[in-house]
C-alpha positions, 0 to 999 in steps of 0.5 A, a space after each residue: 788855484 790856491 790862495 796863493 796864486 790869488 794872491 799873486 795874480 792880484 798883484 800882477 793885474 795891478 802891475 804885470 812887471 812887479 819884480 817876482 822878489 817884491 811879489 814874495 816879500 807881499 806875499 810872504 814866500 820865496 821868490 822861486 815859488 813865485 816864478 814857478 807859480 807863475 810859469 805854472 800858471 802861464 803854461 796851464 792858460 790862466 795868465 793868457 798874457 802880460 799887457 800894458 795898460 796906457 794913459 795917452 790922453 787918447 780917446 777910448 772908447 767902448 763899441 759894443 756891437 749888435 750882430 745876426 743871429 746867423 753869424 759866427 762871433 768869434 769869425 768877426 771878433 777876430 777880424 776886429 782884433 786886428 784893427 788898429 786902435 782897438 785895445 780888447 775885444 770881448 765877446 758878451 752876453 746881453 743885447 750886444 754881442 761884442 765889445 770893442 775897447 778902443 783907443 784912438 788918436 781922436 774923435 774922428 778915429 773912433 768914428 772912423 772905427 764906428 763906420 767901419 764896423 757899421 759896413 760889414 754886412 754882419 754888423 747890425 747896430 753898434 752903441 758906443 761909449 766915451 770912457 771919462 775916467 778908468 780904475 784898476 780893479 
């Protein structure tokens, strides 16, 4: 990866549907260079996804969530990727060793989601954390 493709990626984490015309005008290329870097970078796995961010007026919430040491992560943050309301699930290095991002109707939905997670036998403690306000980096 180049400048370039920092250049791009910057402006598409901001707005994933940002018209590859408008990226090169910002960037100063042709709008072809941009949509073959991004093809490019799609199919090498450096843009996993495109995605939408939401402002629901929701609850989001961060779970982070303490598992055995005997237990495969990845096994149990796949399952949790399923869940309903949960908008990211990060595998982490600390004291925790998954967080969940949720987004839920309520406070009651997020406790239900804590519960939930508390009832696998592979779960040993969660924290969690009501998100006040959100940036885009």
């Amino acid at each position: 990866m180049d400048d370039l493709d920092h250049r791009i990626l910057s402006i598409l984490r901001r707005d994933a549907r940002t018209p590859y015309t408008e990226i090169a005008d910002r960037v100063g290329t042709s709008e072809g260079t941009v949509r073959n870097r991004v093809e490019r970078m799609t199919e090498e796995g450096i843009i996993e996804r495109f995605t939408v961010s939401t402002r629901t007026g929701n609850i989001k919430a961060m779970v982070e969530i303490s598992v055995a040491v005997d237990v495969n992560t990845s096994e149990v943050s796949e399952a949790m990727a399923e869940w309903d309301d949960v908008d990211f699930v990060w595998q982490v290095s600390g004291e925790e060793d998954i967080v969940l991002i949720v987004d839920a109707a309520d406070t009651a939905a997020v406790n239900d989601l804590i519960t939930r997670a508390r009832e696998l036998d592979e779960v040993k403690s969660t924290k969690t954390r009501l998100i006040l306000d959100e940036r885009l980096g």
